[in-house]
Structures are given as structure tokens and as C-alpha cells.
C-alpha positions as CSV (number, residue, x, y, z in Angstrom):
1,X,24.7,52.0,101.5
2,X,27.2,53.7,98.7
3,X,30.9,52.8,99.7
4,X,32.9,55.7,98.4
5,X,36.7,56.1,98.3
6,X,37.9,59.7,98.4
7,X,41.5,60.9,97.3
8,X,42.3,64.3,97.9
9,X,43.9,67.0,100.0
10,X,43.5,66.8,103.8
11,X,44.3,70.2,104.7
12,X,41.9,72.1,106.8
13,X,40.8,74.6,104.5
14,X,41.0,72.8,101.5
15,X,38.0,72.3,98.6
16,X,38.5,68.3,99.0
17,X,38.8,67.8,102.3
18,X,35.5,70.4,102.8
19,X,33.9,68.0,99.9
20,X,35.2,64.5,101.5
21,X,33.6,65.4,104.8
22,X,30.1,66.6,103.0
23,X,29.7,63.4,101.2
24,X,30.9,61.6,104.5
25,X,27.4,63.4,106.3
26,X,24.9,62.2,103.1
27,X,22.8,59.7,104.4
28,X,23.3,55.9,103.2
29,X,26.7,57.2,102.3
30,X,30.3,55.5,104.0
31,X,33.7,57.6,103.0
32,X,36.9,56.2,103.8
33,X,39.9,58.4,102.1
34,X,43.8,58.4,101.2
35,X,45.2,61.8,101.9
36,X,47.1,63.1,98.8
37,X,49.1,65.5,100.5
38,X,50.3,63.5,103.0
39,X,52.4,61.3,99.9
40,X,52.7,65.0,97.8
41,X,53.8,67.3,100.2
42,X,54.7,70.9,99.2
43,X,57.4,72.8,100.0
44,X,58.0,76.9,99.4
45,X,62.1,76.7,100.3
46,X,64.1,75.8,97.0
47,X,66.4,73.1,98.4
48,X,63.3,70.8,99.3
49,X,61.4,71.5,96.5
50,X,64.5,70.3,94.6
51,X,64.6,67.3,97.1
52,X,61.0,66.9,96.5
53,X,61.3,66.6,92.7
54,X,63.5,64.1,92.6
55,X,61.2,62.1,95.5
56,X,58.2,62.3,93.1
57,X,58.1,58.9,91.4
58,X,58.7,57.2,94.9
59,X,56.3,59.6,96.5
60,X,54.0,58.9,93.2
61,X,54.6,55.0,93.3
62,X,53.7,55.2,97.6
63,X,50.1,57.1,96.5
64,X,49.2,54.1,93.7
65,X,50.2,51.4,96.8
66,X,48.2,53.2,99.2
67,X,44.9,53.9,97.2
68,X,45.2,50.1,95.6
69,X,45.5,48.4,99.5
70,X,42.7,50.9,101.0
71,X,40.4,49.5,97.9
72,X,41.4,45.9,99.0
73,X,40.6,46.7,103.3
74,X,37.2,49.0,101.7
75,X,35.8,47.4,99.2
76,X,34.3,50.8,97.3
77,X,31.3,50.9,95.4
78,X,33.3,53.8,93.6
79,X,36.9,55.6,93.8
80,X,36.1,59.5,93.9
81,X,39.3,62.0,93.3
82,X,39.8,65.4,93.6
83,X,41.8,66.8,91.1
84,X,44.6,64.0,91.2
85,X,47.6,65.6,90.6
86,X,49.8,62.0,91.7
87,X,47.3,60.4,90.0
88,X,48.3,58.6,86.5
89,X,46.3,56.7,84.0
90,X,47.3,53.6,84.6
91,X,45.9,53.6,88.1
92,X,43.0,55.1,86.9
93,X,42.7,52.1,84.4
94,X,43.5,49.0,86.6
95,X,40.8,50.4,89.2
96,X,38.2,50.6,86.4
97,X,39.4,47.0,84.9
98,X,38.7,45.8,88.5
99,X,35.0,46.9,88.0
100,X,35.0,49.8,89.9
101,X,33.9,53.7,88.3
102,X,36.1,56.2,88.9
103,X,35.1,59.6,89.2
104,X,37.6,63.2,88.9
105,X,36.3,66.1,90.8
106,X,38.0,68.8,89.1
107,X,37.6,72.4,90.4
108,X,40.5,73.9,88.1
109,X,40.5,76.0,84.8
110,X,42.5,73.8,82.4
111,X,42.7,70.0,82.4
112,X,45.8,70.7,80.3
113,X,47.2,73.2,83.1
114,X,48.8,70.9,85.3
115,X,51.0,68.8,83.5
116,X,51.3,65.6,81.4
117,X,50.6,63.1,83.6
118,X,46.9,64.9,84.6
119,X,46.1,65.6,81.5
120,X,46.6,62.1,80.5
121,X,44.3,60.7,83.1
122,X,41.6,62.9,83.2
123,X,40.2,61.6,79.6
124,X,40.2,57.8,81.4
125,X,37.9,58.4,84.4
126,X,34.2,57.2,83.7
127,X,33.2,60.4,85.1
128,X,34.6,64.3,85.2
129,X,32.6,66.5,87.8
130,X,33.7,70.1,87.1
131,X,33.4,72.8,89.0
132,X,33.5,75.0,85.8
133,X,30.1,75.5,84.3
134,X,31.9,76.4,81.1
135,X,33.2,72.6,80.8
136,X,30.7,70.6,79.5
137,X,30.5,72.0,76.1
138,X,33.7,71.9,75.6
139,X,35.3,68.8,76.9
140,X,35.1,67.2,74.0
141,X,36.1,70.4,71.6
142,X,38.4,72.1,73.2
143,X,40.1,69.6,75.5
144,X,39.4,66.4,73.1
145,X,38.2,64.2,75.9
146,X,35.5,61.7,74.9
147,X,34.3,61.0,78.3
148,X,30.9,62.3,80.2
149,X,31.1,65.5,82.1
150,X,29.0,67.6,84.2
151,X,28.8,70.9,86.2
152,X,28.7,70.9,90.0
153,X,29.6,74.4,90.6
154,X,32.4,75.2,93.7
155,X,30.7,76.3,96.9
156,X,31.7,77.5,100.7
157,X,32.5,75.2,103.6
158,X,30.4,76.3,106.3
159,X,33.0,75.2,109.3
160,X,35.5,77.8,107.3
161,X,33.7,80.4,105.5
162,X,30.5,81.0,107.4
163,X,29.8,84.0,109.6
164,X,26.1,85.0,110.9
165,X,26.6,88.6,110.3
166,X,29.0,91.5,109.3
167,X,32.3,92.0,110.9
168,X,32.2,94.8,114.2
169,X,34.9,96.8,112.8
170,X,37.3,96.9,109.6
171,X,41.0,97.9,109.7
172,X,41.2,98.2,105.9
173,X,39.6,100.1,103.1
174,X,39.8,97.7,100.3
175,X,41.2,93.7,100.6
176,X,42.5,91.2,98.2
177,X,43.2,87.9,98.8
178,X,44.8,85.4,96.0
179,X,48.0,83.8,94.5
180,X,50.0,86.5,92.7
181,X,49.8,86.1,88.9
182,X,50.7,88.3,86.0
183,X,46.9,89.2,85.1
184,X,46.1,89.9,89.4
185,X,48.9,91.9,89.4
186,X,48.5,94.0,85.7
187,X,45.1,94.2,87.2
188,X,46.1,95.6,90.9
189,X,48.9,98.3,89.2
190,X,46.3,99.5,86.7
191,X,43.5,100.0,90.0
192,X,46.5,101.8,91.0
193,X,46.8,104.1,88.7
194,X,43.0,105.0,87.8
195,X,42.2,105.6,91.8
196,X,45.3,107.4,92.1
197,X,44.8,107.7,96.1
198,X,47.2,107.2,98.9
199,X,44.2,107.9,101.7
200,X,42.8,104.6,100.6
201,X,44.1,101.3,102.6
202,X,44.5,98.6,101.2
203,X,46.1,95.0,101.7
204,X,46.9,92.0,99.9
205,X,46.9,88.5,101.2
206,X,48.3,85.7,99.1
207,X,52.1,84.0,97.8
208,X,53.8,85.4,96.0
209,X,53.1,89.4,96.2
210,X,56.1,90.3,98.4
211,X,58.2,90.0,95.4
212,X,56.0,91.9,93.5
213,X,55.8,94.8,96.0
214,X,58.1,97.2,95.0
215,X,56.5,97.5,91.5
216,X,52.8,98.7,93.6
217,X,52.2,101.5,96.1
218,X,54.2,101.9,98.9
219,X,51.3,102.7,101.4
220,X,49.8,99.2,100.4
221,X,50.5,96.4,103.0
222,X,51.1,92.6,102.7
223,X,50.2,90.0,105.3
224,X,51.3,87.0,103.6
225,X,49.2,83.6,102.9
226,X,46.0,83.3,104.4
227,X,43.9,80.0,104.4
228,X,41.2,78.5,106.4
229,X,39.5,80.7,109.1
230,X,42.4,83.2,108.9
231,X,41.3,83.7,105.0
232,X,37.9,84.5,106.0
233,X,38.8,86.7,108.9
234,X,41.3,88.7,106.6
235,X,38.7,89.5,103.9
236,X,36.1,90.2,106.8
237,X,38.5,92.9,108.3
238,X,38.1,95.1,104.8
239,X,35.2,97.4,104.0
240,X,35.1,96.0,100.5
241,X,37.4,92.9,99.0
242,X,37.6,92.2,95.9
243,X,37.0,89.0,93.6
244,X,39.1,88.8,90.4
245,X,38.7,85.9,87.9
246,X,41.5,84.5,85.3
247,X,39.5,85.1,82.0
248,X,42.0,82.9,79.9
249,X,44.6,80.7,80.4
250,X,47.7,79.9,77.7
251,X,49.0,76.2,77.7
252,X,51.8,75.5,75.6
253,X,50.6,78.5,73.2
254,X,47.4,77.8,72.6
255,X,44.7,79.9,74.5
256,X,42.0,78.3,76.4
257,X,38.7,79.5,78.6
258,X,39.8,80.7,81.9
259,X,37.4,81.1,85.0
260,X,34.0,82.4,85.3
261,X,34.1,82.2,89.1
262,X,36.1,80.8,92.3
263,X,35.7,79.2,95.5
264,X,35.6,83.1,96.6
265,X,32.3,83.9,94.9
266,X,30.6,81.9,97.2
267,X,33.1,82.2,100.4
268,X,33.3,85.6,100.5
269,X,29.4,86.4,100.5
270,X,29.1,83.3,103.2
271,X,32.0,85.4,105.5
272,X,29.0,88.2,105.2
273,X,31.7,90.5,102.8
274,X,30.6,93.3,101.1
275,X,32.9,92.6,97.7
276,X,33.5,93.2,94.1
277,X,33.2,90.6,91.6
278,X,34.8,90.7,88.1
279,X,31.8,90.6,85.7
280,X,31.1,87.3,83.6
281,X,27.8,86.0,82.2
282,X,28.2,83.3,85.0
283,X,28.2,85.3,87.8
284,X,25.7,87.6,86.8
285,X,23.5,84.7,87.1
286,X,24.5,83.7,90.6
287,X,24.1,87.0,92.2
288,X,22.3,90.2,91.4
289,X,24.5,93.1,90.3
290,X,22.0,95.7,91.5
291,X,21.1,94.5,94.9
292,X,23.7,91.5,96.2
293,X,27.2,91.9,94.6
294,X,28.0,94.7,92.0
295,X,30.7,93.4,88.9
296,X,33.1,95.2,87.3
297,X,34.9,94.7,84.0
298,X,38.4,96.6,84.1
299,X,40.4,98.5,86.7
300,X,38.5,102.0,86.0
301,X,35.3,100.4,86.4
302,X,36.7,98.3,89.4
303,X,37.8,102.3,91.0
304,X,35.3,103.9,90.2
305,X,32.6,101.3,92.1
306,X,35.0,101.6,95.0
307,X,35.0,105.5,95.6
308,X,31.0,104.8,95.0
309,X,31.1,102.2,97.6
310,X,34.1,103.3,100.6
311,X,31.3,105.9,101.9
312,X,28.2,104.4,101.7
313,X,28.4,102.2,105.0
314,X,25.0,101.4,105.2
315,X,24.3,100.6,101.5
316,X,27.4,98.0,101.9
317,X,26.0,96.4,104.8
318,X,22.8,96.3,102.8
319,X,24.6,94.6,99.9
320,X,26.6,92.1,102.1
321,X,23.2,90.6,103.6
322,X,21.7,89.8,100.2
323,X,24.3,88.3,98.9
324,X,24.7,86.5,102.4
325,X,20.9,85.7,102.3
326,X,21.7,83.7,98.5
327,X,24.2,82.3,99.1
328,X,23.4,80.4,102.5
329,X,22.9,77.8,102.5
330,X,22.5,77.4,98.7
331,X,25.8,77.6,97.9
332,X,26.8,75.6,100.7
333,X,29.7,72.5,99.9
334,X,27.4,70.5,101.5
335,X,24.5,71.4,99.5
336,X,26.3,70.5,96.7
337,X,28.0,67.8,97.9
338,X,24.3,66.1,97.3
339,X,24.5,67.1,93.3
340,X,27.9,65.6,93.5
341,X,26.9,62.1,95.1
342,X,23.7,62.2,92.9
343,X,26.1,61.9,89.7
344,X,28.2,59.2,91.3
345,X,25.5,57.1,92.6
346,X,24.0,57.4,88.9
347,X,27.2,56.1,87.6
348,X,27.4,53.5,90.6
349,X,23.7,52.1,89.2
350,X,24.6,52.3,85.5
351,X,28.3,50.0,86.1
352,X,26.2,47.3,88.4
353,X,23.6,46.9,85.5
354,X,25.6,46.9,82.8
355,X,27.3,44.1,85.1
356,X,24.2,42.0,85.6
357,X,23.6,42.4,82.0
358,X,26.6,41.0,80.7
């Protein structure tokens, strides 16, 4: 049996907690966790993320005490976290002094994008699973990391973003569904612009665009966050959504490889979505742009395939079902959940022989 300790989010919805309870339904595998966010909680309102900032090194300091007694009641064969935004290198260091590999499951752009401390610690785990297929040639170049890492690529959970077939009806012409940032939204004014009509619907889910509003069409609406089933039910409701990528990301002034795909590449095709997906060599490998998913490189482009799309009912539904038809269960969290626990068992084997060895 593999003893695995998982830190990460617990949120229904989230990548980690979809990934903890994969790994949890491998055989020979036992998972016992430390939820992250229950000692990292986030707030949106300013006076508690205030209140929250100065909590952080006691909310911090709590995490290390929890993760360090649940190693001492679980005895892991290996520590497994996801992402670890509370997670420094010194904790990453006295786990690995106490004999035990400790493995990051990153799914992010940028090591370097989330602060110091993260940064820090992701060069001291024994292993770096990213969900970035972009990563492993340059983890050493770019990011000046010298230890190993691999590729698992992100995937869909089916409890969240699995549906058997197309949605009975759609209340909206076209659908987005992300965070507000500065490239989504130069991206979004510029669609704007090129379609240049008011007949299509269209509605965007995600923080953060309200305050953006007034700056894109009036006739568009805004439903707020949506996450979990809600996020798949939201993206179902559209005749076509669409699937930006961050191309580059700038950290301190220096520019640095942004995404080649999201969780929503393979989430939206497992909610049986007809979408369009920002072109990148990645994805062009993943799905085929004639039959399964078309790409798009730039706002015209990105118009011009919806007015070729908005009519052709059947040929969407047609679309939608290839895609649907690749991606499950392929792309499935749990199928790759059993790349992921083939890496750590590997590492696992390796520690206990060097062990023996010595």
C-alpha cells in the first residue's frame, strides 16, 4: 500500500480536491489530507482581506502544525501538494530531512506568479508535477530550478464537469466564463468591435467583470462567479462558449510563457459544449480543429468562426460530440490521476533504495 498525504484546497469544485479524491480511488493507494483552505481562507470584502493579511503568519504557522502532526498520526510514504500557496521552504525541507519525498502538483502558469514564499519552495520539493506541458524544458532555463519535473496535463472531474449529452435548450448565443484580466478583457472589447452586433447574446460569468462592464456592450449580461456544477451548467446554457488562454505572463518585468491550455479545455468538451478554443500548438494536438473544437488566433478570427457557427445547429451538435467522444474518459482527472501516482510511486521506490543503500 502507498500512504499518501495530500495538501490542497477542499472546495467542491476545486482541481485538488477533484485530484485528492482520484488518487484516494487508485488501488493499493491510502489518502489522508490537510485542507489548505480551511487555514487560508479567502475573503472578496476589503476589511477582512485586511484582517486576513495581518492573520497570515498565524494562519501560515497553524498549516506547518497541522501538516507536521497529521505526518506523525499517518505515517506517509510521501507528502503530495497542490500548489502550496501557505507552504514555505522550510517545511518543505524538515519533511524531506525526515526521509519523506515531497511532491508539488502545480497546475499554474508561473512558479514566479505567486509570490516569494512559493517561488522559494517550489525549487526544494523532490518532485514538480506540472500541469503545463510547456514546463519541463524550461524549469531549469527559464525558472532556474534544478529539481526534476514532469508533465501531467489538467483534466475534468467527472462528479463536476460531466454531462452524457448536449443541453435541451440554450438561453444564450455565445458564453464566457473566467476571472477578469486585462488580456480577457482587450480580448472581449476587440470581439466587440469586429462582430459589431447587438442581436447576438452574450454573457459572462467570472469576478471581476462587473467593474469592467461599463467599458463593453450594454446588451451583454453578467451573472457573477460560477464554480462547480453551476460552472458547467452556465457554459451548457450557451450555443457556443468560448476558451481563452493567457499567452504570456510578466513578473517583476521580465516576460515569461503563459498557458497553452486550462482546466476548461477538457471541462468544457466533458459538459458536451460546443466551444472555441484559442489556438496553440498544444491544443491543436489535443483536439482536432476540423472535426472536434475549431481555434482561433485573434478577436476577428474568434468573430468571424462565431457568425460561421451561431447558425449551423446541427454542425455544433456534431462538433460538441467529437470533442465529447476524446475527451471522455481520456481526459478524465481520474485518468490522470494514475500518471500522477505513477510519478510519485517512482519517486517513493527510488527514496526507499537509496535508503537501503546507504
Amino acid at each position: 500500500m502507498t500512504r499518501i498525504l495530500f495538501v490542497g484546497d477542499s472546495w467542491q469544485g476545486s482541481s485538488a480536491r477533484s485530484l485528492r479524491e482520484a488518487l484516494a480511488l487508485q488501488p493499493g493507494v491510502i489518502v489522508s489530507d490537510v485542507a489548505e483552505d480551511h487555514f487560508l481562507p479567502h475573503y472578496r470584502g476589503l476589511p477582512l482581506r485586511i484582517a486576513n493579511r495581518l492573520l497570515r503568519p498565524l494562519q501560515v504557522w497553524e498549516l506547518k502544525s497541522a501538516i507536521l502532526r497529521a505526518m506523525r498520526g499517518f505515517c506517509p510514504d510521501g507528502v503530495v501538494v497542490y500548489k502550496g500557496a501557505g507552504i514555505g521552504a522550510d517545511l518543505v525541507e524538515e519533511i524531506r530531512c525526515s526521509g519523506i519525498p515531497v511532491i508539488n502538483v502545480f497546475p499554474d502558469m508561473s512558479p514566479h506568479a505567486h509570490g516569494h514564499q512559493l517561488q522559494e519552495a517550489m525549487g526544494c520539493y523532490d518532485l514538480v508535477i506540472s500541469s503545463k506541458p510547456f514546463h519541463p524544458q524550461i524549469w531549469q532555463s527559464i525558472y532556474c530550478y534544478r529539481n526534476p519535473c514532469v508533465c501531467v496535463p489538467h483534466g475534468y472531474d467527472p462528479g463536476v464537469h460531466y454531462w452524457a449529452g448536449p443541453s435541451p435548450s440554450q438561453a444564450y448565443d455565445v458564453a464566457l466564463c473566467s476571472t477578469w484580466r486585462p488580456e480577457y478583457h482587450r480580448l472581449m472589447r476587440s470581439f466587440a468591435d469586429v462582430l459589431g452586433d447587438d442581436r447576438v447574446s452574450l454573457a459572462v460569468a467570472g469576478s471581476g467583470w462587473e467593474a469592467h462592464r461599463h467599458q463593453l456592450p450594454r446588451h451583454w449580461q453578467y451573472v457573477g462567479s460560477r464554480t462547480g456544477q453551476a460552472y458547467g451548467e452556465f457554459l451548457r446554457s450557451a450555443k457556443i462558449a468560448i476558451a481563452p488562454v493567457t499567452r504570456e505572463v510578466v513578473i517583476r518585468g521580465v516576460r515569461q510563457p503563459g498557458d497553452e491550455d486550462t482546466t476548461r479545455t477538457y471541462e468544457l468538451a466533458a459538459a458536451h459544449c460546443f466551444f472555441l478554443h484559442q489556438r496553440t500548438d498544444y491544443v491543436a494536438t489535443v483536439y482536432d480543429e476540423q472535426n472536434e473544437v475549431p481555434l482561433w488566433g485573434d478577436a476577428t478570427e474568434l468573430a468571424n468562426l462565431v457568425r460561421r457557427w451561431l447558425p449551423d445547429e446541427a454542425g455544433r451538435q456534431s462538433m460538441a460530440a467529437r470533442a465529447h467522444a476524446r475527451a471522455v474518459p481520456a481526459y478524465s482527472i481520474p485518468q490522470r490521476a494514475e500518471s500522477v501516482l505513477r510519478h510519485i510511486e517512482q519517486l517513493i521506490k527510488a527514496r526507499k533504495a537509496s535508503t537501503v543503500d546507504q
